[in-house]
C-alpha positions in Angstrom: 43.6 -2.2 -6.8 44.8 -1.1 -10.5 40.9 -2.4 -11.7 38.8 -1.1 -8.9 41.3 2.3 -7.8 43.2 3.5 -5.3 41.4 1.5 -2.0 39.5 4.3 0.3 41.4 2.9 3.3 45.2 4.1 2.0 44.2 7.8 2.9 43.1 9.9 6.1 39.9 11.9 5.1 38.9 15.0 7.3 35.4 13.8 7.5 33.4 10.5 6.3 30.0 11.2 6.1 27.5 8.0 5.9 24.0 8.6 4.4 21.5 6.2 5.5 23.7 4.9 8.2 21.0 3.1 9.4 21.4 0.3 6.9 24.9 -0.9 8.2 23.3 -0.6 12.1 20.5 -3.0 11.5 20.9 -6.8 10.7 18.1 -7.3 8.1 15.4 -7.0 5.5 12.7 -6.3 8.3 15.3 -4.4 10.3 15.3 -6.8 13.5 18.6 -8.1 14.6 18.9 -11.5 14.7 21.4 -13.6 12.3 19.5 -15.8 10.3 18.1 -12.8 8.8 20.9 -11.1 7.9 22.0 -11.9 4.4 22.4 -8.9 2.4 26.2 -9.0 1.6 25.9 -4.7 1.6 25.1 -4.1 4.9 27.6 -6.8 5.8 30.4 -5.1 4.1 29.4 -2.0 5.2 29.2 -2.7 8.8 32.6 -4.3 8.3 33.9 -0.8 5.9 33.0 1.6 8.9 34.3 -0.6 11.9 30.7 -1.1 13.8 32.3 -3.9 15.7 35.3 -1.7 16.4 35.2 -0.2 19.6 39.1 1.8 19.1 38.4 4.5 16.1 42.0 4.8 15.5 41.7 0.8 14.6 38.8 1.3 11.4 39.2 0.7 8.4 38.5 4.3 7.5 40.2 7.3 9.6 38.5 10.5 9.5 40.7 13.5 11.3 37.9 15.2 12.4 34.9 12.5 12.5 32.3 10.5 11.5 28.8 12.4 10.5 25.5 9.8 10.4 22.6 10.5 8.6 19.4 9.0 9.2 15.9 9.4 9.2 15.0 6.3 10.6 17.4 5.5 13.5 14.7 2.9 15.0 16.1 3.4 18.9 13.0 1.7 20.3 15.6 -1.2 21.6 19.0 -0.9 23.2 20.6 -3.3 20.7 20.1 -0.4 17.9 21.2 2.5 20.0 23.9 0.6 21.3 25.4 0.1 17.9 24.4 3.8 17.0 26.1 5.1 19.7 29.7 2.7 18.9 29.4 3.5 15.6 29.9 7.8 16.6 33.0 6.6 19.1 32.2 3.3 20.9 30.6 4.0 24.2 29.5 0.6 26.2 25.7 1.4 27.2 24.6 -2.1 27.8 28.1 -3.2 28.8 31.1 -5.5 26.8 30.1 -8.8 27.5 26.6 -8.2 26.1 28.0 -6.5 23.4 30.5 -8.6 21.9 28.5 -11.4 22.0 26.0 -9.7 19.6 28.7 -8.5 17.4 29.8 -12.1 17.3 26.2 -13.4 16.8 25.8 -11.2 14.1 28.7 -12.2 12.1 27.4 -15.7 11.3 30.7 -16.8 12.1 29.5 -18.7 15.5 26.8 -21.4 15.2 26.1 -21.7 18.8 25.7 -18.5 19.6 23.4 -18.1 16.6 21.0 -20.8 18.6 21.7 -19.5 23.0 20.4 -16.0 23.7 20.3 -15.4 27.1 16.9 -13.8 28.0 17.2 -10.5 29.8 14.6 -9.2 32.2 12.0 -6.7 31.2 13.4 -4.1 34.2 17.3 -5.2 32.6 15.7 -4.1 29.1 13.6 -0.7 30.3 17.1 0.7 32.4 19.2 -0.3 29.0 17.0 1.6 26.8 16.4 5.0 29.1 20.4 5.0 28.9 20.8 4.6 25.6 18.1 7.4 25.2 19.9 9.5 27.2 23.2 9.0 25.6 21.7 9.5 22.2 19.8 13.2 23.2 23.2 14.4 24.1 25.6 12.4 21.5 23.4 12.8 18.2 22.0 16.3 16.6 18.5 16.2 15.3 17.3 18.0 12.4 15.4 20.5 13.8 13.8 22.0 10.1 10.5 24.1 10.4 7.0 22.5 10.1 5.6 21.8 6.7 3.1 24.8 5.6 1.1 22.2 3.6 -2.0 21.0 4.8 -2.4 16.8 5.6 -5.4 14.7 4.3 -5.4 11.4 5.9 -8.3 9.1 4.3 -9.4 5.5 5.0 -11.3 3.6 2.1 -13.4 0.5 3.7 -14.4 -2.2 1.5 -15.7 -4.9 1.6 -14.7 -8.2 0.5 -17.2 -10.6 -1.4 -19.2 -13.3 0.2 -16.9 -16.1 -1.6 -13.7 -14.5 -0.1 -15.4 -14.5 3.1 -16.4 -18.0 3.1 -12.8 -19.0 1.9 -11.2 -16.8 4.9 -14.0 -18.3 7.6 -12.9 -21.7 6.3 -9.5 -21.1 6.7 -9.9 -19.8 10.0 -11.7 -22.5 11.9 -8.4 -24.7 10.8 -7.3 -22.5 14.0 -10.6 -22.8 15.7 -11.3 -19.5 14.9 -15.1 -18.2 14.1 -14.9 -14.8 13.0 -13.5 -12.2 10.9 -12.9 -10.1 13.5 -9.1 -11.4 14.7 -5.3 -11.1 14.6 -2.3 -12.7 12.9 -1.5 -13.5 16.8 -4.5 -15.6 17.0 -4.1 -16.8 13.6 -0.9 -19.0 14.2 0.5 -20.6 11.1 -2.3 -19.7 8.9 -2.1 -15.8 9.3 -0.1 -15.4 5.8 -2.4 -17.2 4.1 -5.4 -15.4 5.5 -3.8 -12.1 5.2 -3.0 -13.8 1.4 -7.0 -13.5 1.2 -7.6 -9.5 2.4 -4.7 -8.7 0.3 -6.2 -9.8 -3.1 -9.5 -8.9 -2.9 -11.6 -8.3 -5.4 -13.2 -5.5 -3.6 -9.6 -3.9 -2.8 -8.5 -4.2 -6.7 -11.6 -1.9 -7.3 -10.9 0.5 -4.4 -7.2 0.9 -5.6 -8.7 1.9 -9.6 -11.3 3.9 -8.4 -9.5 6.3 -5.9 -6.7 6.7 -8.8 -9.8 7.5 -10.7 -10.9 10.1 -8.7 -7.5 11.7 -8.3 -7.1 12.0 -12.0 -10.8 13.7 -12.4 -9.7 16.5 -10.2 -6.2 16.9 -11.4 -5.6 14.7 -14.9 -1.8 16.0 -15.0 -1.0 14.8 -11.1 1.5 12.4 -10.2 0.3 8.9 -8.1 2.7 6.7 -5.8 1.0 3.3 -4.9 2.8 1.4 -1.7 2.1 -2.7 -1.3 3.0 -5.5 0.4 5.1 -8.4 -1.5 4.8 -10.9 1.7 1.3 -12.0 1.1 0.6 -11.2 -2.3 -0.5 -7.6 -1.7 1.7 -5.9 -4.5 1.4 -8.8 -7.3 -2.2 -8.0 -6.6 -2.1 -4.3 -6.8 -0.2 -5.1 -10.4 -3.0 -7.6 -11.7 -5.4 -4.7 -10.3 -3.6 -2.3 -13.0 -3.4 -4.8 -15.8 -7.2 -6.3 -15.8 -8.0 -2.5 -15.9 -5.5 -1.2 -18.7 -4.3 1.4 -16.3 -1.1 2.7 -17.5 1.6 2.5 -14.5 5.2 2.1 -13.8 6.7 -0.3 -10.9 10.7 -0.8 -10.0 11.4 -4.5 -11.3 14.4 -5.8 -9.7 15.7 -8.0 -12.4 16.0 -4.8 -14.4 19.6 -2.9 -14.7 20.1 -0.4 -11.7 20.0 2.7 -14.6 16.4 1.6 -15.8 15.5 1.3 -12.2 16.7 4.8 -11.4 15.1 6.1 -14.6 12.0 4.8 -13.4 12.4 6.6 -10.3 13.5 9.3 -11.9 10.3 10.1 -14.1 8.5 10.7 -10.7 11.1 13.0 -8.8 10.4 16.1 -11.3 7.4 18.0 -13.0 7.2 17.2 -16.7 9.1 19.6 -18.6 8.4 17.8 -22.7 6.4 16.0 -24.1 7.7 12.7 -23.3 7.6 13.0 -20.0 4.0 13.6 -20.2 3.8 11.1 -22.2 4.9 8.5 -19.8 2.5 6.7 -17.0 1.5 8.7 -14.1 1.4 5.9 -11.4 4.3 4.7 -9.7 3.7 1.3 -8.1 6.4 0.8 -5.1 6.8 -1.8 -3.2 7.1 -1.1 0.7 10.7 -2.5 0.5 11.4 0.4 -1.9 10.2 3.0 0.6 13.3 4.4 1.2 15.7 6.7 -0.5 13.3 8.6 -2.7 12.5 12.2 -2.8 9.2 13.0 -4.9 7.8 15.7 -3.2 8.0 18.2 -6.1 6.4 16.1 -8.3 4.0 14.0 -6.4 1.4 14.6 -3.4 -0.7 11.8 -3.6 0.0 8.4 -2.3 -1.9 5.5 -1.6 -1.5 2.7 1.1 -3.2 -0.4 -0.9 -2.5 -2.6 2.8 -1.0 -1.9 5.6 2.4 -3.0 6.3 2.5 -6.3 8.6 6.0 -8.3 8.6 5.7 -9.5 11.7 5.1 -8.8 15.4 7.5 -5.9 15.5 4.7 -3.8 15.4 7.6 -0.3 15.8 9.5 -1.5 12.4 6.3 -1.9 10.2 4.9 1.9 11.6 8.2 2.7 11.2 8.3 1.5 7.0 4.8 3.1 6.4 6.2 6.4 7.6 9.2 6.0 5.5 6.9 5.4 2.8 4.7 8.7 3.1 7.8 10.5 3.5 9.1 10.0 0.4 6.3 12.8 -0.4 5.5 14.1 2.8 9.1 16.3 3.1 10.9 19.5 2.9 10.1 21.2 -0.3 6.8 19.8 -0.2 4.8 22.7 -1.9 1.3 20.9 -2.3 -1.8 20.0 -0.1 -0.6 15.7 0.9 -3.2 13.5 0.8 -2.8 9.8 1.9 -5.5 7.4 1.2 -5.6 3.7 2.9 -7.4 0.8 1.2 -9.1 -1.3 4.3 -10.7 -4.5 3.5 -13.4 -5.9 5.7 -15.3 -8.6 6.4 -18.5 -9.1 3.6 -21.1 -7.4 6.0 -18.5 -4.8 7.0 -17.4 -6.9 10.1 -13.5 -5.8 11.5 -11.4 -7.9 9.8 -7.2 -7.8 9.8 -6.7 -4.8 8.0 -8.5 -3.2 10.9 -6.4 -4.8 13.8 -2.9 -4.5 11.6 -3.9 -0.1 11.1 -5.2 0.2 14.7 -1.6 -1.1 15.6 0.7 0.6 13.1 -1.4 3.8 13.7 -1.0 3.5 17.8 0.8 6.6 19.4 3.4 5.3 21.5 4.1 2.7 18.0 4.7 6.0 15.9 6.7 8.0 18.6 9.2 4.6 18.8 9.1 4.1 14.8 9.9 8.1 14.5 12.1 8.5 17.6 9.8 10.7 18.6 10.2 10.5 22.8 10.2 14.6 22.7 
């Protein structure tokens, strides 16, 4: 105590506010909420610090007189797992009922071994009633922010490529391992080979050039502007989008995470504000992010520019990858927003322009009902 301070748990605060209190709800990386992907010691010890698994306030680790105050912009209450542990985290009402309950918060632990392996599987009417409850509780129990519409106007562009004959015949090859015959298909229908294949589309020739000549462009009409790039480190996507930079002497920055945090947030930090000396417009005006590193960031004074170079795919939780690539244009697209937003997605097709995944993975990511779950959007 005498190294690290006076513990946080000796004193009764009025309030405890958590930011991002999303982060201790969820179970993982690629926000799902199963066990074995749930290894990030800080959102352990922070769903331990606030009590999640605490259904008695009075019994937390931290007291707050008058409450607790969440904040979140990406609650993700598509499921009733989520909402269930949104709604005990703000005072511990049972929506989906104790027995269910525990046995996730035990689950989640790591602690039990079998439970980690027996899920009981609920039916889909058991599932839709759950949800519309939790949905109900939450419209009365949490306040959204209702802030006035952005006045700036939205450009939304798609930039179809296509890849080269040898990067066709090397994704048709790979796909008749599957007995698939086309480029036109899904990482469904893909099996086992859908990284590698998406491994293909992700560092494409054609999709290096696309990423280098729309910064091009951007840079011809304003030379002074400001450029965040958002990739995909699963398949290869933003080791690509680097090489893309490097075999083109662009000048860029990108958040390396062997680096100390304080280089990291001075990194960052280059891209939250206009330039003000001469150093700062000195200094690279690309920010390359990773989609991992979508959150958190405000650079809306300084940027209005970003560029998808693939769409986000983790996995067949189509509402979490929606909900990332939203997270990621919102790091410009935001109050105090003052310029025209434009968003530009690299696609990458098939050699004669066939559909290819890119196409399938935007279709879904872009779906309505995908973005009202990924936004909490049920208005």
């Amino acid at each position: 105590a005498s190294e690290r301070g006076v513990p946080l748990e000796y004193f009764t605060w009025e309030r405890v506010v958590v930011d991002e209190c999303h982060e201790s709800l969820v179970t993982g990386s690629k926000q799902e909420t199963n066990a074995e992907d749930f290894k990030q010691k800080e959102r352990r010890g922070a769903r331990e610090f606030l009590g999640v698994s605490q259904t008695d306030v009075k019994k937390r680790p931290l007291l707050a007189s008058s409450g607790y105050w969440g904040l979140t912009g990406t609650p993700l209450l598509e499921t009733e797992d989520r909402v269930t542990e949104l709604a005990n985290l703000m005072g511990g009402t049972y929506l989906t009922g104790a027995s269910h309950h525990w046995r996730k918060e035990e689950r989640e632990s790591g602690r039990d071994l079998f439970l980690n392996q027996s899920e009981a599987i609920k039916s889909r009417e058991y599932r839709c009633a759950a949800q519309e409850s939790c949905h109900k509780y939450c419209a009365l129990a949490c306040q959204r922010n209702r802030a006035p519409p952005l006045i700036v106007e939205v450009e939304r562009k798609v930039l179809e490529v296509c890849m080269t004959k040898e990067e066709g015949e090397r994704f048709l090859a790979m796909a008749k391992a599957v007995n698939v015959d086309s480029f036109n298909t899904n990482p469904t229908q893909l099996g086992d080979k859908a990284g590698e294949m998406l491994g293909v589309s992700a560092t494409s020739c054609s999709r290096h050039k696309a990423l280098i000549d729309t910064i091009g462009s951007i840079q011809e009409r304003e030379p002074e502007t400001k450029i965040i790039v958002f990739a995909e480190k699963n398949f290869g996507g933003y080791a690509s989008a680097i090489k893309a930079f490097e075999t083109s002497d662009t000048k860029f920055c990108h958040v390396n995470e062997k680096d100390t945090i304080a280089r990291q947030n001075d990194v960052i930090s280059w891209f939250r504000h206009v330039d003000a000396t001469d150093e700062d417009r000195a200094r690279p005006r690309i920010l390359l992010l990773s989609f991992e590193q979508a959150a958190g960031h405000n650079l809306q004074e300084a940027c209005h520019d970003v560029i998808i170079f693939e769409p986000k795919y983790s996995g067949l939780d189509a509402v979490a990858d929606a909900s990332v690539e939203e997270q990621a244009v919102g790091r410009v697209l935001r109050q105090g927003q003052e310029n025209d937003v434009t968003i530009t997605r690299i696609v990458v097709k098939g050699p004669n322009g066939e559909s290819c995944l890119d196409d399938w993975i935007v279709e879904r990511n872009l779906n309505e009902e995908t973005l009202a779950a990924a936004t909490s959007n049920f208005d």
